[in-house]
C-alpha positions as CSV (number, residue, x, y, z in Angstrom):
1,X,22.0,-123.6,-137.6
2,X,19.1,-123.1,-140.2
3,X,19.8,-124.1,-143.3
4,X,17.8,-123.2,-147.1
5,X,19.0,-123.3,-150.3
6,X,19.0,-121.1,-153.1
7,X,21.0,-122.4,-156.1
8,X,24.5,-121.0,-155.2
9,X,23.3,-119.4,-152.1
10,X,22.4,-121.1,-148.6
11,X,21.7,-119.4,-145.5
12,X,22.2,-120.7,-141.9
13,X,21.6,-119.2,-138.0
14,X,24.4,-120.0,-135.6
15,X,24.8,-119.0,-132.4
16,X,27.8,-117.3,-130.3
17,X,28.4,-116.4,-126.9
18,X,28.1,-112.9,-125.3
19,X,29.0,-113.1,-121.8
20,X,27.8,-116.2,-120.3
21,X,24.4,-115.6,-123.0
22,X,24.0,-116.6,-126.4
23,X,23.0,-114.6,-129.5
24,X,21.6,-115.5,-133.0
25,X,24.1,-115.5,-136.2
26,X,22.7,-115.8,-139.3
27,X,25.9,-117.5,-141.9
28,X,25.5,-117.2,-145.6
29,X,27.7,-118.8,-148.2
30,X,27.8,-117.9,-151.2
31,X,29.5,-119.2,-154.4
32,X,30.1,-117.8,-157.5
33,X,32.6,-117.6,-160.6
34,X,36.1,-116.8,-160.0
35,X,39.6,-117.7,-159.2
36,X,38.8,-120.0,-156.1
37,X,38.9,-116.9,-153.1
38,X,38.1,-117.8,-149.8
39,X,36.4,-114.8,-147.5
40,X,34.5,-114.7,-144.3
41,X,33.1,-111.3,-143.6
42,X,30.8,-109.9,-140.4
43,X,34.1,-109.0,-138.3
44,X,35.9,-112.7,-137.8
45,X,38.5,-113.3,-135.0
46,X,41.6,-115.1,-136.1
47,X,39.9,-118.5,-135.2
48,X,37.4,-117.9,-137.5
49,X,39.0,-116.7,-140.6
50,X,41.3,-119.3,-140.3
51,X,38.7,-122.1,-140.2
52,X,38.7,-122.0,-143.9
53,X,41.9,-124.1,-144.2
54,X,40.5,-126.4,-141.5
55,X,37.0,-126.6,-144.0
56,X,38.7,-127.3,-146.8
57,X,40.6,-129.9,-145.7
58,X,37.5,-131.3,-143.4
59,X,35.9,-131.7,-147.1
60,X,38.2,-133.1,-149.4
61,X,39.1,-135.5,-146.9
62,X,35.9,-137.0,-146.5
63,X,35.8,-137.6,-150.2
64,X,33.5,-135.0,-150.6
65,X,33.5,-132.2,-153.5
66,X,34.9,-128.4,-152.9
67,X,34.1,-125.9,-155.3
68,X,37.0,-124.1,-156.8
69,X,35.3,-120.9,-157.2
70,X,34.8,-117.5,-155.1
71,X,33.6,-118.1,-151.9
72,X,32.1,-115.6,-149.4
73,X,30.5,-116.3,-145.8
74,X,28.7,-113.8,-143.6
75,X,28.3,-113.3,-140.2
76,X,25.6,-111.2,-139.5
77,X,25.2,-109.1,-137.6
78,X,28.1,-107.6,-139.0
79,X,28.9,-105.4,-136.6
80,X,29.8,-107.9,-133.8
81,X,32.9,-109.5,-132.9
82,X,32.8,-113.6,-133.9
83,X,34.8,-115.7,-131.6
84,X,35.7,-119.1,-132.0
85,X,35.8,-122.3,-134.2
86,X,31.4,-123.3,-134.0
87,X,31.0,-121.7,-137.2
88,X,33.2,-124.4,-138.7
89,X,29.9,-126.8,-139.5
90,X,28.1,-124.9,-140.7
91,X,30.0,-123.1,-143.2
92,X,30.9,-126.6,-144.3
93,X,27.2,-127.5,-144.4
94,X,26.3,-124.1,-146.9
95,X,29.6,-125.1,-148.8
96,X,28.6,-128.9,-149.1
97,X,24.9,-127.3,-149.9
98,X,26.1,-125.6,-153.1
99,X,26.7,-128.6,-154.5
100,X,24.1,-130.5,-154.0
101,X,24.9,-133.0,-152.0
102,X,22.4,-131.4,-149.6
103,X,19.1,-132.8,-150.3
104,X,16.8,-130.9,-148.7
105,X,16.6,-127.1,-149.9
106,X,14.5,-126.1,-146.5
107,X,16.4,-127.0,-142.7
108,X,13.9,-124.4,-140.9
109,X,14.3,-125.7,-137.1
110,X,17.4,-126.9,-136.8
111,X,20.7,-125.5,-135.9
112,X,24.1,-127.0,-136.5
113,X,27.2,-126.3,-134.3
114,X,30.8,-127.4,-134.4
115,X,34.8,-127.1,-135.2
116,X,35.9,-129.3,-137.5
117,X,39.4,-131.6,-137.6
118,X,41.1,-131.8,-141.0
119,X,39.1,-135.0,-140.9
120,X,35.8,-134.3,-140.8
121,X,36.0,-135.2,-137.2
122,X,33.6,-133.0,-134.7
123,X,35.5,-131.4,-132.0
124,X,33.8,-129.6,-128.6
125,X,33.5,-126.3,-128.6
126,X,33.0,-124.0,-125.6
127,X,29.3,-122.6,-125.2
128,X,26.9,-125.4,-126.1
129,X,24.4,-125.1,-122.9
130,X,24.2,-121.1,-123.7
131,X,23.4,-121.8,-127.3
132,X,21.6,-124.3,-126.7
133,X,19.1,-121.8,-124.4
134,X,19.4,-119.1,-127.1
135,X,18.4,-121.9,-129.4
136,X,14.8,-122.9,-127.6
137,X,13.8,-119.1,-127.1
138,X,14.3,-118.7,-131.0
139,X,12.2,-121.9,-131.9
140,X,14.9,-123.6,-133.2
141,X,14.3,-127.1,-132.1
142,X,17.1,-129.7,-133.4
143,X,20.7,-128.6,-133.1
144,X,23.4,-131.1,-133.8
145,X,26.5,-130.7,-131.5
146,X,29.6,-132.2,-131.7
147,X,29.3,-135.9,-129.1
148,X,31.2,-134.4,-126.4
149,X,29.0,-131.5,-125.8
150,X,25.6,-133.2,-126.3
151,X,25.0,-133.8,-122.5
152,X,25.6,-130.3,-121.6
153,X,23.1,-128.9,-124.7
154,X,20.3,-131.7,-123.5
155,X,19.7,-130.1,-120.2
156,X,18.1,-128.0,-122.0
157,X,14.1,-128.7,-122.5
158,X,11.8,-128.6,-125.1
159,X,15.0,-129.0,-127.7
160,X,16.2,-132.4,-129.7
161,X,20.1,-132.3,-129.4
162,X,22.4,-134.6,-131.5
163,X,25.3,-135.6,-130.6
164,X,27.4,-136.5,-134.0
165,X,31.1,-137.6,-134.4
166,X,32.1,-136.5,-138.2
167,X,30.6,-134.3,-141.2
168,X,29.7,-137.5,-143.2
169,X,27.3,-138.2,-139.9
170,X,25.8,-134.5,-140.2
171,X,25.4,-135.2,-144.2
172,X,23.5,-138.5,-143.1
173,X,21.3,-136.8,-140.8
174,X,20.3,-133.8,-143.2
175,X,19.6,-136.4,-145.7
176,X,18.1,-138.5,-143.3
177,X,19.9,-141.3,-144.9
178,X,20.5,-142.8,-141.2
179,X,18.4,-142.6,-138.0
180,X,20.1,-140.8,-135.3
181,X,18.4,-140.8,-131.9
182,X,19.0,-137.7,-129.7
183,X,20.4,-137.2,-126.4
184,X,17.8,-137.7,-123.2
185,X,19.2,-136.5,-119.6
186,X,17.1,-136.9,-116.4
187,X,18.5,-133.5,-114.8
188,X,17.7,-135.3,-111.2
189,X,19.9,-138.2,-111.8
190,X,22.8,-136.2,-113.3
191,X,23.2,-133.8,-110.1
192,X,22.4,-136.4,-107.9
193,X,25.2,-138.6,-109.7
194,X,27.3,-135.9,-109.9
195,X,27.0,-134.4,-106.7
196,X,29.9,-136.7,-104.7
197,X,32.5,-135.4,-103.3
198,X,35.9,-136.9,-102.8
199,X,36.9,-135.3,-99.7
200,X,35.5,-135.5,-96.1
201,X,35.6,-133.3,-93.1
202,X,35.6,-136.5,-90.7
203,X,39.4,-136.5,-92.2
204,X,40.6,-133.4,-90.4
205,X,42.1,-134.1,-87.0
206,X,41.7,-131.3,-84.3
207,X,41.2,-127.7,-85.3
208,X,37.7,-128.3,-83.3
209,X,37.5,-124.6,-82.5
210,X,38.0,-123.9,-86.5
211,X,35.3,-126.7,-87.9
212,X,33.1,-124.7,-85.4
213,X,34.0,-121.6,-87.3
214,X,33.8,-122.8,-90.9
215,X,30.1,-123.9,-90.0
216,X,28.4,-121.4,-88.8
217,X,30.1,-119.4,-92.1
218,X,28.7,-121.9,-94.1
219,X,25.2,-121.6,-92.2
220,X,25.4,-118.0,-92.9
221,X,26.7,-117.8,-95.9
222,X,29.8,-115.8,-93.9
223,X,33.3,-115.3,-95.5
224,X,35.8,-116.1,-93.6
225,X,39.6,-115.5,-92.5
226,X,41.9,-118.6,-90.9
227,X,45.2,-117.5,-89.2
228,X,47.9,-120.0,-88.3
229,X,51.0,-121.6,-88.7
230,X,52.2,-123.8,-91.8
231,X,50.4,-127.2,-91.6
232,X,47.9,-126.2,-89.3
233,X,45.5,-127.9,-91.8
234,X,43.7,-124.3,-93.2
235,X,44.1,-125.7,-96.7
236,X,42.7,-128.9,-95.7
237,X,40.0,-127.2,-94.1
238,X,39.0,-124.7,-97.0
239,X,39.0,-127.8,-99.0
240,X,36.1,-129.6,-97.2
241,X,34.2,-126.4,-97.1
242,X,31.8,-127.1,-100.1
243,X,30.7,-131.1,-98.7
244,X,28.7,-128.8,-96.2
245,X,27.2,-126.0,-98.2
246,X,23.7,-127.4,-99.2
247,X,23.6,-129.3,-102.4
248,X,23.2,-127.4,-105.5
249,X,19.7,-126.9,-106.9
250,X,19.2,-127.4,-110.5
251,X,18.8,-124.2,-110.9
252,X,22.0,-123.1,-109.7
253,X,23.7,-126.3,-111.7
254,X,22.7,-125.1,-114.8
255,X,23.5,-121.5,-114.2
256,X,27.5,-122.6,-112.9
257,X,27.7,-124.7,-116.2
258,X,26.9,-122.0,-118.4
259,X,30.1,-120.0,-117.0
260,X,32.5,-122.9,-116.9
261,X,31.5,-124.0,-120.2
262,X,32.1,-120.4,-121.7
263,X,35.0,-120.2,-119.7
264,X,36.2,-123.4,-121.3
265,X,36.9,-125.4,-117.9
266,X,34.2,-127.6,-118.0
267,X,35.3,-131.2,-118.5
268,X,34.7,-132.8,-121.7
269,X,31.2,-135.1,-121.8
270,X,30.1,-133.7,-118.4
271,X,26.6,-132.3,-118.8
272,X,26.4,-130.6,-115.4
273,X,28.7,-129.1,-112.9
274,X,27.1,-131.1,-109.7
275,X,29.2,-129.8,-107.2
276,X,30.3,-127.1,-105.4
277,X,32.9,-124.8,-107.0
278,X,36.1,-124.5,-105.5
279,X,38.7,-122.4,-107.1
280,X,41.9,-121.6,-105.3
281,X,44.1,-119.6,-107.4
282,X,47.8,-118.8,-107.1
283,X,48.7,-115.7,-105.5
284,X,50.2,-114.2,-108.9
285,X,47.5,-113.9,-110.2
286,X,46.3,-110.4,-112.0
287,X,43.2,-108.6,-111.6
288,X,42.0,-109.5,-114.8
289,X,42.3,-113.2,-113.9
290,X,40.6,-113.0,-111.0
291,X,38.0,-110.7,-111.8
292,X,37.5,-111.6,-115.7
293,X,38.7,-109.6,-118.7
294,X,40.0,-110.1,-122.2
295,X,39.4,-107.9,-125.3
296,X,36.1,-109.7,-125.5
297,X,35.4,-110.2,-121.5
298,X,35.6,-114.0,-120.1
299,X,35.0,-115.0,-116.9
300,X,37.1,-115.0,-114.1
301,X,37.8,-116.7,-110.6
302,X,34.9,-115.3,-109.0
303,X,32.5,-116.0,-111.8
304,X,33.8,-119.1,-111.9
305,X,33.3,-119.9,-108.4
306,X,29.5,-118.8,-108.5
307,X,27.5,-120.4,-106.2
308,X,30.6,-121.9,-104.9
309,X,33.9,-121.0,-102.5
310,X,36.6,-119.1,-103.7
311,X,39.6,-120.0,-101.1
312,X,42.9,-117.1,-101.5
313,X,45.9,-118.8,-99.8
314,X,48.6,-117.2,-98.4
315,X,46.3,-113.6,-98.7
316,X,48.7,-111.2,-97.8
317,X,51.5,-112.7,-100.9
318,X,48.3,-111.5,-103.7
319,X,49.0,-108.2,-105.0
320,X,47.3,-105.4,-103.2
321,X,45.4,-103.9,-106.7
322,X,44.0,-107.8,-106.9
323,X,43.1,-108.2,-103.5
324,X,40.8,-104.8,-104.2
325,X,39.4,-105.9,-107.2
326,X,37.0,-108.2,-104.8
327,X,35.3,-105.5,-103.1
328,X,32.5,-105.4,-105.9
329,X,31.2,-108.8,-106.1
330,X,31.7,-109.4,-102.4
331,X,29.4,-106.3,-102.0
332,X,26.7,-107.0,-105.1
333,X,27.6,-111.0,-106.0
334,X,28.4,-109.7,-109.7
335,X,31.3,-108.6,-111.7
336,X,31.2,-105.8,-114.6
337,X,33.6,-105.4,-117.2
338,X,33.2,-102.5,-119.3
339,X,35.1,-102.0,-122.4
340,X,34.9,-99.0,-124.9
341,X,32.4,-101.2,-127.2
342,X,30.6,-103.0,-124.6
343,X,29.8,-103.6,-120.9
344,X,29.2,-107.3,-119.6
345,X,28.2,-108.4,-116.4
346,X,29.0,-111.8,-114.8
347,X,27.4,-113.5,-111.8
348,X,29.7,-114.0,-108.8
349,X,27.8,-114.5,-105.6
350,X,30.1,-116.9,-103.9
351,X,31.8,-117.7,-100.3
352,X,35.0,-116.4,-99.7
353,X,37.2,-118.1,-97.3
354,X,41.1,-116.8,-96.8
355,X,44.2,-118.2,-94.9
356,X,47.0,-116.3,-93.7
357,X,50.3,-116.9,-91.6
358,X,50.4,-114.7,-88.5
359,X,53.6,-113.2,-89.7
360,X,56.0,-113.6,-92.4
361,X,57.6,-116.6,-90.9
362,X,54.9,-118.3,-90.2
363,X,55.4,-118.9,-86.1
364,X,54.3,-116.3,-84.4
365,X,53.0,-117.3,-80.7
366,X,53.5,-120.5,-81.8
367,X,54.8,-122.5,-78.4
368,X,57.2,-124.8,-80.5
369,X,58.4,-122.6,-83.3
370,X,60.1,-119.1,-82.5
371,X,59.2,-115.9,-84.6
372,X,62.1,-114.0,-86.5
373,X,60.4,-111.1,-87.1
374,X,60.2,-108.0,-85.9
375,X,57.2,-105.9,-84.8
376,X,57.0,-103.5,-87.8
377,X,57.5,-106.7,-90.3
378,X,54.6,-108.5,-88.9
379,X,52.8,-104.7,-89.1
380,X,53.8,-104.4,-92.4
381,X,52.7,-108.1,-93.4
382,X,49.3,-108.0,-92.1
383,X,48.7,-104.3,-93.5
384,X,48.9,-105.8,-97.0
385,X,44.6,-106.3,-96.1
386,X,43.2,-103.1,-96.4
387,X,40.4,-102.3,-93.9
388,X,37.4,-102.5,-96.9
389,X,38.4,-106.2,-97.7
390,X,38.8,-106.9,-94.0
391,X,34.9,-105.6,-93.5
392,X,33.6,-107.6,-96.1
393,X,35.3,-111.4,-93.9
394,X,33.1,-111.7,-90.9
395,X,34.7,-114.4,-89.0
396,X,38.4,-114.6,-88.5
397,X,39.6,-117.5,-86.5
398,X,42.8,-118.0,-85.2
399,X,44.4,-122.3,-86.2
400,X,47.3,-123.0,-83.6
401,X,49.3,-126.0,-84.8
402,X,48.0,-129.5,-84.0
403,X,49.4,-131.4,-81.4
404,X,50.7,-134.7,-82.2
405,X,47.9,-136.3,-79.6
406,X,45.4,-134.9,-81.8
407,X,46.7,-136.2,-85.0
408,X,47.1,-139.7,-83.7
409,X,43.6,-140.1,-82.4
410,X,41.8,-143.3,-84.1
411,X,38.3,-141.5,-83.9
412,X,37.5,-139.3,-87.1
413,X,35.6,-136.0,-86.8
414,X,32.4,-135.3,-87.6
415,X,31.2,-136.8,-91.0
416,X,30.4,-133.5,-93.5
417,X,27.0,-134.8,-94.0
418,X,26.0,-134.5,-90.4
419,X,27.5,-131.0,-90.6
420,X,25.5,-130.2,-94.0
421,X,22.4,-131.3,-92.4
422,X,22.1,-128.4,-89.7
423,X,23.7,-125.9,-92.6
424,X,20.9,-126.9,-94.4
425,X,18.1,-126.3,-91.6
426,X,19.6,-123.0,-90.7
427,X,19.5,-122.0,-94.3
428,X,16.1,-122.5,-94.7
429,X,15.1,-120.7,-91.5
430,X,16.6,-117.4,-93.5
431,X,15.0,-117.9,-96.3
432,X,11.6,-118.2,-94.5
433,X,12.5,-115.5,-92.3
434,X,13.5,-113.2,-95.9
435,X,10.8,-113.5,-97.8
436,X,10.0,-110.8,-99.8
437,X,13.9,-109.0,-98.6
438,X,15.2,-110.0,-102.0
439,X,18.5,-111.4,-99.9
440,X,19.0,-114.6,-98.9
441,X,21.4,-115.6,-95.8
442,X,22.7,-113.4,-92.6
443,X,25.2,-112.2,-94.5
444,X,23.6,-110.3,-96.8
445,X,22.0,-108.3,-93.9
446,X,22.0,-104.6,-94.6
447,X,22.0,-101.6,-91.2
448,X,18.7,-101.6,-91.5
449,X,17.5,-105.3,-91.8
450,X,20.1,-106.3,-89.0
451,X,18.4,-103.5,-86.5
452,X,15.0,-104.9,-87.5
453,X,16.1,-108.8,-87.4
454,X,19.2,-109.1,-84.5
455,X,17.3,-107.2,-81.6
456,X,19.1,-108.3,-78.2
457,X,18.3,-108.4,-74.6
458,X,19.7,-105.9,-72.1
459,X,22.3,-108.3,-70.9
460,X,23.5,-109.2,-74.0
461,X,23.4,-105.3,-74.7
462,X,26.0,-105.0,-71.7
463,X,28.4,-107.9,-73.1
464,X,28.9,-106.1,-76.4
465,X,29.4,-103.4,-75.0
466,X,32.3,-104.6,-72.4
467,X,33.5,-106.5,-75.8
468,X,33.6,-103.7,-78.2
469,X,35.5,-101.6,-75.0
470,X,37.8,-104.1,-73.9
471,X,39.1,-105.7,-76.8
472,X,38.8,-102.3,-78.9
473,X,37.0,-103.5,-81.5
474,X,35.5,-101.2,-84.3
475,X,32.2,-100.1,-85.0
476,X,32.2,-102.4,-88.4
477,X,32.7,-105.5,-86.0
478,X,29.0,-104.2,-84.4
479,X,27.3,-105.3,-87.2
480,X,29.9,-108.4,-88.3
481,X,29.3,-109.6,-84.6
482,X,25.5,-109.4,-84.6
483,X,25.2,-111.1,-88.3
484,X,27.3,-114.6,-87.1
485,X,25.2,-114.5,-83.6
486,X,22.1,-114.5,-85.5
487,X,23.4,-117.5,-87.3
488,X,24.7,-119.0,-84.5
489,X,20.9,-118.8,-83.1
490,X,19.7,-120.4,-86.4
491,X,21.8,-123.3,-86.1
492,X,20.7,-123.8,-82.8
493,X,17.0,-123.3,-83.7
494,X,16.9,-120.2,-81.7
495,X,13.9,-117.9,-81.9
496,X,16.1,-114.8,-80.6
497,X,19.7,-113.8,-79.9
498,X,21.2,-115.0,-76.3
499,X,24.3,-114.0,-74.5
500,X,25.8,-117.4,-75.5
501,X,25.6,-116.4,-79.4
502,X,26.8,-113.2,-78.7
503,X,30.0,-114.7,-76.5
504,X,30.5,-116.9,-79.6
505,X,30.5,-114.2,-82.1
506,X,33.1,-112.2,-80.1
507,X,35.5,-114.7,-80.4
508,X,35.2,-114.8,-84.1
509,X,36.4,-111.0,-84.7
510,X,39.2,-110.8,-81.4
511,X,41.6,-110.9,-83.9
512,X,40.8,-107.6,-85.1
513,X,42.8,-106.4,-82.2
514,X,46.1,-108.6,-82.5
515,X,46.6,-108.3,-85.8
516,X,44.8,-104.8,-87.2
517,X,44.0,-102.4,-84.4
C-alpha cells in the first residue's frame, strides 16, 4: 500500500482478491473537524466496516494517538465489492499519518497489507501470493505482510516482502527507525522440501489387479471408477494416488497456492503447496461446495483440487444435481460462476477418481458376504450415475475383498516411487507426441486426435470388435477403450497399439455391462 501525505489527507493502494487474481485499491483517509465519525466508503463488506473498532483499539493500545475528529476512508474503485480485513493496516497507517507520527510524506513503492488484533498485533490474511503478483506488475516493490504470510508473498520475484509482527514494527519500518531484512525463498528448495508425502503405496496389500488400474490412470491422466465391497482398501488406494502423479512443477505450485490461499485452506507459514492436492469431500455436500460459489464466488472442491485428485466416496450417496455439476470442468478443466454483477472463472483441471459399493449393502458377488438386495435396488443404486458422468471415468475396475493370505504377506508392494517413475516417462512421451495439440495426456484426446493417434492393426480391429459384441458395450467405451490402450502402450514404451493393450483396456470398461447396460 502506497502511502503520501497531504496535511490531513494520505492516500494509499491496497490490493484485493478477484477470483484467484488480485486488483489495485487505492485507500484514502481523510480527517477533518467534527464530532469524532468513523466512515469507510467504496462499497465495504461487513468485515470491513467493522474494522474500525478493531483500528481504534489497534491504536490506542499501542500508545499511540487517535484523532477524535471526522474520519472518512475510500475504497476506490467505488464501485467494487471490498472483502475482508487487509485493509486494516493501512487505514491505520493513513490514520497514524495524520498525525504525524509518519515521517516520511512520500511511500511511492511500497504496499502495506494486514488485519489488525485490538493489539496492534498482525494477523494473516487470505490472498497474499495473488497481491503480491498484482503488486510486481504495478511496480510496487516492498509490501509488508503480516509474518505468517511472508513466505507465500516471497515466491514472488523481483518484490521485497516484509514479514512484521505488530503496527509499532510497521511504524519502525516507515520511519526506518529499525532495519528489517526481507523474506528470501529458494522456490527449488521449498517444493523439493515440501514435496513428501506421508503415505506409500508399498502399504497396500493385494488389490494387484486395482494398483495396475490406478497406474495406467495416473499415466494418462484417466479418471477412474473402483467398485467393491467395504474394506476392500478403495480409500486406501485413492489415498496413495497423488505419491505417483509426477511431482508438481513450480509452475503448477504456485498456481495451486494462489487458490488455496484465497480459499483460505492454506496452512499458516506455508509458502507453497508442494504436493499433490487431495480433496475428498463428504457426500452432503452442495453444488456450490463442490463447484464454488458465494455472493462474491470462492473456490470450490474442484478448484481446489487443481492439478491434483479429487476422490468422491461412496458416489452414488452424493446428490444427483452435485454429481452433474462436474460435467463442466471434467470436459474443459475450469469452473464458471456467473452472477448478475460478474462472471469468474476458476481453474480445475484435476484427476477424478470415485469408489462405489456394488449394491446398497455392499456384498454383492462377494463369496463370503450374501447380498440383501434385490435386482431393482441394486438398478436403482447404480442409476444414481447418469450416463454423461459415467463417459467422462474411463477405467472402472472391479476390488473383490482381500483375502486374509494377502493381508498377512511380510513382502510390501511396490514402493510409489518406482511406480511414479514409469508415470513420469509415459507422461513425457505425450507431451512430445502433443506438441503444438494444445492438450496434454491421453485423456484429453478428442474423435479426431484419437483416429489420427490410436490407429490399430487388423487383429486388434477383430478383438474390439468381438469385445464391443460380446460384452455389449457402447459406442462411448470405443473411444474410452482406445485412449487407456494407448497409455498402456506408453507405459510400456510402445511405438503403436497391440492386441495386448487392447485386451487390457477391455477389462477396464466390462463393468459397463454388469452394472449399467
Amino acid at each position: 500500500m502506497l502511502v503520501e501525505g497531504l496535511e490531513m489527507l494520505f492516500k494509499a493502494f491496497s490490493g484485493a482478491v478477484f477470483g484467484i487474481d488480485a486488483y489495485l485499491v487505492e485507500v484514502e483517509v481523510d480527517v477533518s473537524a467534527g464530532l469524532g465519525n468513523f466512515m469507510t466508503v467504496g462499497l465495504p463488506d461487513a468485515a470491513v466496516r467493522e474494522s474500525r473498532e478493531r483500528i481504534k483499539s489497534a491504536i490506542k493500545n499501542c500508545g499511540l494517538e487517535f484523532p477524535f475528529q471526522n474520519i472518512t476512508v475510500n475504497l476506490a474503485p467505488a464501485d467494487v465489492k471490498k472483502e475482508g480485513s487487509g485493509f486494516d493496516l493501512p487505514i491505520a497507517l493513513g490514520i497514524i499519518g495524520t498525525t504525524g507520527h509518519v515521517l516520511k510524506s512520500d511511500l511511492k513503492g511500497y504496499a502495506f497489507l494486514g488485519e489488525l488484533s485490538l493489539d496492534g498485533g498482525l494477523r494473516p490474511i487470505k490472498g497474499a501470493l495473488s497481491i503480491a503478483g498484482m503488486a510486481r506488475q504495478k511496480g510496487i516493490r516492498k509490501l509488508v505482510v503480516p509474518m505468517e504470510n511472508a513466505a507465500e508473498a516471497a515466491v514472488v520475484e523481483q518484490v521485497e516482502v516484509y514479514g512484521l509482527k505488530s503496527l509499532p514494527e510497521v511504524l519502525d519500518f516507515v520511519n526506518e527507525t529499525r532495519e528489517f531484512k526481507p523474506t528470501r525463498v529458494n522456490l527449488t528448495e521449498m517444493l523439493e522440501a515440501l514435496g513428501q508425502y506421508a503415505v506409500d503405496f508399498r502399504d497396500v496389500k493385494g488389490q494387484l489387479h486395482a494398483k495396475r488400474a490406478i497406474e495406467v490412470a495416473t499415466a494418462g491422466g484417466h479418471n477412474i471408477l473402483m467398485i467393491g465391497p467395504p474394506g476392500a482398501g478403495k480409500t486406501m488406494l485413492a489415498k496413495r494416488i497423488p505419491t505417483i502423479l509426477p511431482p508438481l512443477t513450480v509452475e503448477e505450485a504456485i498456481q495451486t497456492t494462489k487458490i488455496h490461499s484465497v480459499a483460505g485452506v492454506l496452512e499458516p507459514g506455508l509458502g507453497l503447496v508442494g504436493t499433490r492436492p487431495f480433496r475428498a469431500p463428504h457426500h452432503t455436500i452442495s453444488d456450490a461446495g463442490l463447484i464454488g460459489g458465494g455472493a462474491v464466488p470462492r473456490p470450490g472442491e474442484v478448484s481446489l483440487s487443481h492439478h491434483g485428485v479429487l476422490f468422491l466416496d461412496e458416489l452414488p450417496e452424493f446428490q444427483r444435481n452435485v454429481l452433474e455439476v462436474l460435467r463442466q470442468p471434467l470436459e474443459d478443466g475450469t469452473v464458471t460462476i456467473a452472477r448478475a454483477a460478474m462472471s469468474l472463472t476458476f481453474p480445475a483441471r484435476f484427476m477424478l477418481a470415485a469408489a462405489m459399493n456394488p449394491c446398497p449393502c455392499g456384498f454383492l458377488n462377494d463369496p463370503s458376504r450374501e447380498c440383501s438386495c434385490t435386482p431393482p435396488m441394486i438398478q436403482r443404486y447404480v442409476s444414481k450415475i447418469s450416463g454423461p458422468l459415467l463417459d467422462r471415468i474411463d477405467i472402472h475396475v472391479d476390488m473383490p475383498a482381500v483375502q486374509y493370505r494377502e493381508l498377512r504377506e511380510n513382502a510390501g508392494g511396490e514402493a510409489s516411487d518406482a511406480i511414479r517413475d514409469r508415470v513420469i516417462r509415459a507422461r513425457r512421451r505425450q507431451l512430445l507426441r502433443y506438441q503444438g495439440e494444445k492438450i496434454y495426456s491421453n485423456a484429453q484426446m478428442s474423435p479426431r486426435q484419437i483416429r489420427k493417434y490410436c490407429n490399430i492393426p487388423p487383429d486388434c480391429e477383430r478383438l474390439l470388435e468381438s469385445a464391443m459384441t460380446r460384452l455389449g458395450l457402447s459406442v462411448r467405451a470405443h473411444d474410452r477403450i482406445l485412449k487407456v490402450a494407448r497409455t498402456i502402450a506408453d507405459l510400456e514404451a510402445a511405438e503403436s497399439i497391440g492386441t495386448a493393450q487392447i485386451s487390457e483396456a477391455i477389462q477396464y470398461r466390462s463393468l459397463d455391462r454388469n452394472y449399467w447396460t
